[in-house]
N, C-alpha and C positions, 0 to 999 in steps of 0.2 A: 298430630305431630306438625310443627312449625315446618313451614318451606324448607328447603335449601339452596343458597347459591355456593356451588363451585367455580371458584375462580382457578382458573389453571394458565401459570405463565411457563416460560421453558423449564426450570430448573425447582420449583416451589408449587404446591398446590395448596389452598385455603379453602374450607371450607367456610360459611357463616350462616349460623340461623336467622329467618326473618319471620320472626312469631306476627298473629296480626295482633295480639297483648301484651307484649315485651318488647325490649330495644334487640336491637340488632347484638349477635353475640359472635366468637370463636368457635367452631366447632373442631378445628384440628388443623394444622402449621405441618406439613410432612415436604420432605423432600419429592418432588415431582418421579413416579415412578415407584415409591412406595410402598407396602400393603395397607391400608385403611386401616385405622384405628381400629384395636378389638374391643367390642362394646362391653370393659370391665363395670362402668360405673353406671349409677342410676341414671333412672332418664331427667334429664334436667342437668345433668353437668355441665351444660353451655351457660349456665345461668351468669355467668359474669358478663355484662354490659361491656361491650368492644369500647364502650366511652363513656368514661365518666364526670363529672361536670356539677361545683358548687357555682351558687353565686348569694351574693348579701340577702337574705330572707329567706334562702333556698338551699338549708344543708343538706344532713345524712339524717338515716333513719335506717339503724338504731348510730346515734353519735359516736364517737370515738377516734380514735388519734389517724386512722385509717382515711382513705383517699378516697375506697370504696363508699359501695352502699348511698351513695346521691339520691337525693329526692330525684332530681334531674333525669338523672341517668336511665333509673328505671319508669320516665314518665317517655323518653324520646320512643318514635316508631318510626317505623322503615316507609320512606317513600318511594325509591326509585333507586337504579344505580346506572352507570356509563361505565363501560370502555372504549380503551383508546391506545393505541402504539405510536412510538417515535423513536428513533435513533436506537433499537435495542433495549428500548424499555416500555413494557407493558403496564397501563396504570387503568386500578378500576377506582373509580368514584362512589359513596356508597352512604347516600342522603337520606335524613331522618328528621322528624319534625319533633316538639313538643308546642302545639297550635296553642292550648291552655298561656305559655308565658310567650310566645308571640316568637320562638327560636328556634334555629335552622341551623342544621348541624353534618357536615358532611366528612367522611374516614375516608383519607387518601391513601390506597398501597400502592406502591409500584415496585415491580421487581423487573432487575435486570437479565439478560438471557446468559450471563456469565456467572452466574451466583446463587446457592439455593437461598436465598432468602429475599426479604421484602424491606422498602421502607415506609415508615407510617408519617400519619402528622394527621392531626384535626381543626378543619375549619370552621368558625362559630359567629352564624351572625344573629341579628337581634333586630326586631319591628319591635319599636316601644324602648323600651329603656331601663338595663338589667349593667350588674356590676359583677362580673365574674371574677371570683377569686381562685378559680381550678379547673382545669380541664387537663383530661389528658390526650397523649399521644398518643395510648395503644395501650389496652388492655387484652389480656387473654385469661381463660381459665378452662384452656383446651391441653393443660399439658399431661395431668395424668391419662388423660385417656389417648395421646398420642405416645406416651411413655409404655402403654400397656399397663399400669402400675395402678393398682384400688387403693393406695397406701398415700400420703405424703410424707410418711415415716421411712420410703424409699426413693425422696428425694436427695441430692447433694447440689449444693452450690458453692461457684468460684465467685470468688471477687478481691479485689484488691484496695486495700490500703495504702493511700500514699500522703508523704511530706516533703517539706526540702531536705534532699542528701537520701532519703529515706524513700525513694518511689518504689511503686509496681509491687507491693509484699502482698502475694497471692497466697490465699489460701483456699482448699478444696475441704469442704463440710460437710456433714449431713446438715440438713434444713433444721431439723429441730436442732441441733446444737449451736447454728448460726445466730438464732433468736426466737425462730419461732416453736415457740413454746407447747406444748401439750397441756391442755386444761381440762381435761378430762371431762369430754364433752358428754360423755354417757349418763353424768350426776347430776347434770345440769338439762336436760331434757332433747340433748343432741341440738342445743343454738348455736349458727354457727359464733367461732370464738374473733375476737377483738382486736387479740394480739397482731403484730408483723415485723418483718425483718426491712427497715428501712435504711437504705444506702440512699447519700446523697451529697451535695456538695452547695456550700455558700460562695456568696460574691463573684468576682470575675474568676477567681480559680476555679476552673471548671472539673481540676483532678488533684484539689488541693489537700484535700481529705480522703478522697476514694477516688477508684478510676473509675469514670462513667462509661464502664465495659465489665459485664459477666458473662456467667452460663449459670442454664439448670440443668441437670440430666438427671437420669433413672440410674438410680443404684444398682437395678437388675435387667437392665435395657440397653441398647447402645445409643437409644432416642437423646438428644441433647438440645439444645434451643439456646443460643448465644443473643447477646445483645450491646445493644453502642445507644449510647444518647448524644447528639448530635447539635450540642449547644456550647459555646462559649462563655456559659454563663453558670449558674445554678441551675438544678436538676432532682430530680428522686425519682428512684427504683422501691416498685413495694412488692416485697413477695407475701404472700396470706396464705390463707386459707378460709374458706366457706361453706355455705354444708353440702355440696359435694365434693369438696378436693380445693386446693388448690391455687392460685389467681398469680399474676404478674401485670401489674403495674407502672407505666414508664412517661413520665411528663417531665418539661420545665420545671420555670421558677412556678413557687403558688405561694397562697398569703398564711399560710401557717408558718411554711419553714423560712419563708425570701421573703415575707412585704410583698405578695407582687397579688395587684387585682386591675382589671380594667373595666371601665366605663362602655357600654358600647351602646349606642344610640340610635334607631331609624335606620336599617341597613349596615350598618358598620360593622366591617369584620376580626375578628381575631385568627391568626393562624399561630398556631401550637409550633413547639419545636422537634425540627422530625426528629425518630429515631430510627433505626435499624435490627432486623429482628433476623437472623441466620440459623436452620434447622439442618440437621444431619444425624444418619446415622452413624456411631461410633466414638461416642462418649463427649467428656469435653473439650478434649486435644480436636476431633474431627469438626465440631460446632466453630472450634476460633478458628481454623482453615476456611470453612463457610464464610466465615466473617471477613477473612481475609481477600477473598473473593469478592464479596462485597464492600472492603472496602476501596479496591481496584477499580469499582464498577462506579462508583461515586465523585472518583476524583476527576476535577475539571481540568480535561487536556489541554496540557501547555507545550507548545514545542521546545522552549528550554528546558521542561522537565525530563526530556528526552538524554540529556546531557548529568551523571550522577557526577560530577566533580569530587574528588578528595581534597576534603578543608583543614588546611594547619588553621590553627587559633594560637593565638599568641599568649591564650588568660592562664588554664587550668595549670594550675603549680608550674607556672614559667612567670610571667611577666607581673600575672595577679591583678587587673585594672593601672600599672605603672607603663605605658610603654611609651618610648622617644625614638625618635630619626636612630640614636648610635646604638641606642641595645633591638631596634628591629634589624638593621640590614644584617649583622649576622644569619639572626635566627630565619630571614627572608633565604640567604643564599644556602642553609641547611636543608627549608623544607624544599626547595625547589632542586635540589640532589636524592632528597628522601621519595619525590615523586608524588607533592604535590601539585595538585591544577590550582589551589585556588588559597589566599591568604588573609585571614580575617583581620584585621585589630582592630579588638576588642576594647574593654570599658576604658576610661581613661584619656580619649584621645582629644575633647574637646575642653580638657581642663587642667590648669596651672599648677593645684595644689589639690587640697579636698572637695571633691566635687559633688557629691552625693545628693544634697539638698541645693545646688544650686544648678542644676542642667534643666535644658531645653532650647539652648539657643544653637546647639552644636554646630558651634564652629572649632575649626580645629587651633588647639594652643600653638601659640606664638614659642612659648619657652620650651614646650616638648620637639616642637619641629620648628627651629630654627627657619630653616629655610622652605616651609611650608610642609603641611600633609601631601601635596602632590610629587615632594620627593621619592616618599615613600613606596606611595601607589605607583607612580612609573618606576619605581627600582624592582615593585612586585612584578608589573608588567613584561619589563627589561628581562626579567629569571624564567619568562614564558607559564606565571601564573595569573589570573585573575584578582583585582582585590578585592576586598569587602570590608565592612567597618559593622561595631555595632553599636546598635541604635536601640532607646526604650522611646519612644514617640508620645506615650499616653501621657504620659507626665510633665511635667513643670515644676521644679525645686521652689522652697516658698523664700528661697534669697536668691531667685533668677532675677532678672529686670525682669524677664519678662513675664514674671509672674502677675504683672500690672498691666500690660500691653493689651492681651486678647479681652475684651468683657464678661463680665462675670457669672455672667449666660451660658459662656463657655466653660463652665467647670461644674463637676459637683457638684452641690449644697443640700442641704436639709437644716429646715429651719430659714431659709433665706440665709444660712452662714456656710463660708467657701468648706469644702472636707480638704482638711491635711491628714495625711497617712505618711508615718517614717520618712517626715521630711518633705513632704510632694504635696502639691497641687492636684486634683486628677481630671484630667479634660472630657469634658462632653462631645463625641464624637458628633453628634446630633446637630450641634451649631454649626453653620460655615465659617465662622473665624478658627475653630478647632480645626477645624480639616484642610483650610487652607494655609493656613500655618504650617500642616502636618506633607504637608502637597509641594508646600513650598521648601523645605527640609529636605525630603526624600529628590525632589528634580534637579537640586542644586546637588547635592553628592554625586546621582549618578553622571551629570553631566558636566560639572567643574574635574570631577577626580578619576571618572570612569569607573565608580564602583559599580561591581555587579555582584556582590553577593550581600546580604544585611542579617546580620543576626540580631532580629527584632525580642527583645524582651520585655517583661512587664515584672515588676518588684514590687508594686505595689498594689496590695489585695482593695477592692473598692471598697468592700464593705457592702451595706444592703442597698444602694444603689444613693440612686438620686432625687428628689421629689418638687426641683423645678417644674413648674406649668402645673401645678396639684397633681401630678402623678404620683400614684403608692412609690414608694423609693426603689421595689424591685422590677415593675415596671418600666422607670427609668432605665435603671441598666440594663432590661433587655432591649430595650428600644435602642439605647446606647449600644450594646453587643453586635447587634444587627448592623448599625453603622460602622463599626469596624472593618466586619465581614465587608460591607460596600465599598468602604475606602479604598481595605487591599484589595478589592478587584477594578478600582479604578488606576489604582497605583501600575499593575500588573498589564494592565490597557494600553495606560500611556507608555509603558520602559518593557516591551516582552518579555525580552533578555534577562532582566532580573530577576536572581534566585532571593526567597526570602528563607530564615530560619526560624521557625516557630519555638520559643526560650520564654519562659516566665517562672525566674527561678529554677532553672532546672526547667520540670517538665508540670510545672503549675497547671499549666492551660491546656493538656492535652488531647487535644478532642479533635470529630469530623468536622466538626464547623468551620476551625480554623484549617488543620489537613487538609479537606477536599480541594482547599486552593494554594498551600502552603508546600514548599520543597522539602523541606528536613525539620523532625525535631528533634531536640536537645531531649535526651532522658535522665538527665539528672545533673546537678553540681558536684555530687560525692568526688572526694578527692584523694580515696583509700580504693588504690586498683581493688583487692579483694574483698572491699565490701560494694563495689563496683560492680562484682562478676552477677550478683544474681539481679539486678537489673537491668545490665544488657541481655542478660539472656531471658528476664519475662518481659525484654520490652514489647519481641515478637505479639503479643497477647492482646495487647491495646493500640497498636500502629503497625503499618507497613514495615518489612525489613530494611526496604528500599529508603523510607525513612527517618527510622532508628539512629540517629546522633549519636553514638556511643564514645566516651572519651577513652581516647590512648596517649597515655602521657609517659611513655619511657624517660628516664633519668641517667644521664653516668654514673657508671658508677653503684649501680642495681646488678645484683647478683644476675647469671642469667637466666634464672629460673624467673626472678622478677621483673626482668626486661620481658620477658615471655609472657608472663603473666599478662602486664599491663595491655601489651599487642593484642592478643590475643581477644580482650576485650572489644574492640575493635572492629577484628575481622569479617564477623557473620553480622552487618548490618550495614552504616553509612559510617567509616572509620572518619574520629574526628579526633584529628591530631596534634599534640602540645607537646612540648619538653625540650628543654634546652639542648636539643639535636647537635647545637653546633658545639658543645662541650664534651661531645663525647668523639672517644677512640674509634679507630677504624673498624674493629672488630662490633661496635657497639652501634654504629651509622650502617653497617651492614645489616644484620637483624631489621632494623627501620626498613630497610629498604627489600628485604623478606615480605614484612608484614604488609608491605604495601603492596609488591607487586602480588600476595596469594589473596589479599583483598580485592584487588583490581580485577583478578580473577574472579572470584564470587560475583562481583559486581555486571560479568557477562551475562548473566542470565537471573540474576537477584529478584525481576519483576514477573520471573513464572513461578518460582519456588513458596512454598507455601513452611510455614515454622511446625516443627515437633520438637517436643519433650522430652528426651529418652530418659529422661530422670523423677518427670510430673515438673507441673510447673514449680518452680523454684520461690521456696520460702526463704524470707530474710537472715535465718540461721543457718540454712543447709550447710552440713559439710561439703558434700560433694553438688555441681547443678549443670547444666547442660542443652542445651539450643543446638537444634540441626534444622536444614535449611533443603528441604528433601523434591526432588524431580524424577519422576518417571525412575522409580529403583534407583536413584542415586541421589547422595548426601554430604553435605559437607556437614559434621558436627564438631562444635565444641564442649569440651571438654574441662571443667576447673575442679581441682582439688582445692579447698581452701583450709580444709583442717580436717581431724579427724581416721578413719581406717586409711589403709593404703588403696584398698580395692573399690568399684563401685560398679555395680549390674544397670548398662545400659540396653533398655528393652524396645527395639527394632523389629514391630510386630508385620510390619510391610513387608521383612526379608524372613519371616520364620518358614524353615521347611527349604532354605535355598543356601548354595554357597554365598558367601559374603565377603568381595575384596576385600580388605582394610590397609589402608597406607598414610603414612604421618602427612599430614599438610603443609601446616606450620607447627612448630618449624621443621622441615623435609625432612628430618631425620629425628628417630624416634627419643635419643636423647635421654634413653633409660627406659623410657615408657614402655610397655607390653601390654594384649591385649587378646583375647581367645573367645572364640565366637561357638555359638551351642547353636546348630540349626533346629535344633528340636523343640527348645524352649523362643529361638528368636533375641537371646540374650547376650551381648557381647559385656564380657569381663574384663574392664581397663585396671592396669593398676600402674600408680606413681612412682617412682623413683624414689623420693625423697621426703619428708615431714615438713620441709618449707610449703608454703601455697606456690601449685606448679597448674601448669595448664598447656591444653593441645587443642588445633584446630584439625579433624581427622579426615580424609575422604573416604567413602564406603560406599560400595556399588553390588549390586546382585550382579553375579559372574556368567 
């Protein structure tokens, strides 16, 4: 029997085999405290390689579309490992050779004392001279037998599909219906099978196809095992199977799917992009809590983060990219009644007419503000809000001047010819004339105008990156991604104070990369409140509540079922507020000013509260979907009817067996709605008033 190390931090325990004939492997991910794994499966169900790793003359064996099965992988062996503690985090080091190709290879976990889980990433250097086109972050194939489960046929997996207007459509599967297939290994001499279920994502959208966030759990277990990949870039998630059970797979870019391989030469190191891996008992819902947790434990303390401002925006179905000096001061002295801190405007402001392909020089229009953009901003000021502007930085329109300005080093290219995308230049973060340009932009706002908030976006997807300097193209944009990340944290260095907003399209980009140093993000452009409702409420699942960007854009003149509606959206996350406020009726600026202050409310305590489901997470058709925001026996939940029965069984397994306050939130008064609570089953029964899409934000407390 191969060694074992246990590594045990506060909240997570890992086992890992260290064969002296095989790589180092997973033996079990359990929440700290426990029971050890029941030994369902053959001996040998570790066999998945904790790292796996192609490079140019060094595939797989047996080949296939799979990430698994490395020549590599299964030649590395265990040399050594370290721990070490700092600030709350425990990290073990866990060093492996393959001497034969001259490569050294080390698995970093660390996990913090607030969170059952871990994060990974893999270090990879080279004596001699080897072209790696894969490696990953973190492999396991420790889960059926932490699951309790002999089966993979009593797997399920979450994960989500996203687009523009279209984010966060989660679905919960069994395995084999996901993808991975049953080949009925018994006619084939029990090899394991080829197939897999691969999630993943191109170019700089990093959640542009899928969100770079799942779970697995046991169908008959409450074992669950969540995950986050933690790049700004491209990525893959592979789930398989092998011939004992099982495997999960989680890296960057690599050169099948991204173009992406590097050179490494005498020393020279690569480091992989981490990801985070969160275990819990108590299905999926319990797993993204864990995560939650973890993702709390990652983000880099900022004292103005300390500060959750409520943000009117001037864009979603009000202003649209058009705003001037005469139609902002209105809608300034609305939101600043409505009980905003902080006032954005958005796209449009640095340009005459159509701007689209000709921005980067953002300065602000002469013919929009008359008498400058600093009118504005001190009029924001003058109302006792904060301003903010937005900004896309990466870019350069290809009719800007200065699309000619910075050299041509500074952009893009493949082939030696510049990349245009819908109109754009795209900058290479990599050069210093890109970053100082980008330096010099952001210093002059905040300190000519006093903006402090930026709603940074990105609209243009790169593509497979860049391949100046003979770099793979997808190399480039990682190397690119990573300057990013450095820039905003130089940005952040020099201007504390500023809040940034993470926006790419909606919720393009939404990942830990950019979060762990980012204020708020944008979770979508949808501009139909009710097809809006289901993902503010999955956005809980992939980001912080605290967060969570949600738009609420009330109209005059909306029924009040759909002035409700829209609010409502809103309230259980970062309320991010639009609509021509100053065109509505007394009756109708009240409501706004409801939703604000029972947000405001939420917002006291928004950063201990963890997201539940009492519906399951919320598919893009639901009629009925729902997000509660739960502390110590107590919840605020929401509530959306969008179509469909009158009634829908919210299931509150935390309060079964107890009485159960229930009292209307928003808006305070129940307003038709009723509701009747089963302490036996745990089930409270809402039902709507009405066949219009209606909605409630609820509080509920164990008594």
């Amino acid at each position: 029997m191969p060694e074992t190390l246990h590594w045990r931090a506060e909240r997570v325990h890992v086992a890992l085999a260290l064969p002296e004939d095989g790589p180092v492997s997973v033996l079990a991910i359990r929440p700290s405290g426990s029971p050890a794994p029941a030994p369902v499966l053959p001996e040998g169900h570790g066999e998945q390689p904790l790292v796996e790793l192609s490079a140019f003359g060094h595939g797989r064996f047996p080949g296939s579309f799979r990430h698994v099965d490395t020549v590599i992988g299964r030649a590395l062996r265990y040399v050594g490992h370290e721990e070490s503690e700092q600030d709350g985090w425990r990290e073990l080091r866990v060093r492996q050779e393959d001497a034969s190709r001259g490569l050294r290879v080390t698995s970093v976990l660390a996990a913090h004392a607030s969170a059952p889980a871990l994060r990974a990433w893999t270090e990879v250097a080279v004596d001699g001279d080897l072209v790696v086109d894969f490696v990953s972050s973190f492999a396991t194939g420790s889960f059926l037998a932490d699951a309790r489960t002999a089966s993979v046929d009593d797997i399920v997996v979450a994960h989500a599909d996203s687009d523009w207007i279209a984010e966060s459509r989660w679905r919960v599967q069994p395995l084999r219906e996901a993808g991975l297939v049953d080949v009925g290994r018994a006619a084939h001499n029990h090899q394991p099978p080829r197939t897999r279920l691969a999630l993943g994502n191109r170019g700089s959208w990093s959640s542009g196809e899928k969100a770079p966030t799942g779970v697995i759990a046991s169908a008959r277990d409450d074992y669950a095992l969540a995950w986050q990949i933690e790049h700004n870039g491209p990525w893959v998630a592979e789930l398989g199977e092998n011939g004992h059970g099982a495997y999960l797979l989680l890296s960057g870019p690599t050169d099948r799917e991204h173009q992406w391989s590097v050179r490494l030469r005498d020393g020279e190191t690569f480091t992989s992009a981490p990801v985070s891996i969160a275990v819990a008992e108590g299905g999926v819902e319990a797993a993204l809590q864990a995560l939650t947790d973890q993702r709390r434990a990652i983000r880099r303390p900022r004292d103005a983060d300390d500060a959750l401002p409520l943000v009117f925006n001037d864009y979603m179905n009000t202003l649209m990219g058009d705003p001037t000096t005469e139609k902002l001061l209105p809608l300034i002295d609305a939101a600043a009644e409505a009980g905003a801190d902080t006032f954005c405007i958005d796209a449009g402001w640095y340009a005459d007419g159509h701007w689209w392909d000709g921005v980067g020089a953002w300065e602000p229009s002469a013919a929009r503000f008359p008498g400058g953009i600093g009118e504005a901003t001190e009029y924001i000021r003058s109302r006792g809000m904060t301003p903010g502007l937005w900004l896309e930085p990466e870019v350069i329109g290809v009719r800007s001047p200065l699309a000619q300005t910075p050299p041509d080093a500074a952009f893009f290219s493949r082939g030696g010819v510049r990349i245009a995308e819908h109109g754009r230049h795209l900058l290479d973060l990599r050069h210093p004339a890109a970053r100082a340009h980008l330096d010099a932009v952001v210093d002059r706002l905040v300190g000519e105008y006093g903006v402090a908030f930026i709603k940074m976006d990105e609209n243009t997807m790169t593509g497979p990156g860049t391949d100046r300097d003979g770099l793979a193209p997808g190399h480039g944009l990682l190397e690119h991604a990573r300057a990013v990340l450095d820039w905003i944290d130089g940005v952040q260095a020099r201007h504390p104070d500023l809040l940034i907003e993470n926006c790419a399209s909606g919720a393009m980009r939404m990942d830990y990369a950019m979060l762990s140093r980012l204020h708020l993000q944008s979770t979508s452009d949808q501009q139909d409140p009710v097809a809006y409702a289901s993902i503010a409420a999955a956005a809980p699942a992939s980001i912080l509540p605290e967060q969570a960007g949600n738009w609420a854009y009330p109209q005059a003149g909306m029924t009040d079922e759909e002035r409700t509606f829209a609010l409502v959206n809103g309230v259980l996350g970062r309320m991010y507020l639009s609509g021509y406020l100053n065109r509505m009726a007394p009756h109708e600026r009240a409501a706004v000013r409801d939703a604000v202050a029972a947000h405001k409310a939420v917002l006291g305590d928004i950063r201990s509260r963890r997201p539940i489901w009492p519906l399951g997470l919320p598919a893009w058709e639901d009629d009925w979907v729902s997000l509660g925001l739960a502390l110590d026996g107590h919840a605020y939940v929401s509530v959306w009817r969008r179509r469909g029965d009158a009634s829908a069984r919210l299931s509150l397994p935390w309060a079964r067996g107890r009485a159960l306050e229930v009292a209307p939130f928003f808006p305070s008064s129940e307003g038709g709605w009723s509701w009747t609570w089963d302490a036996e089953t745990g089930i409270l029964e809402t039902t709507a008033p009405t066949a219009e899409p209606s909605a409630r934000v609820l509080e509920v407390w164990v008594a």
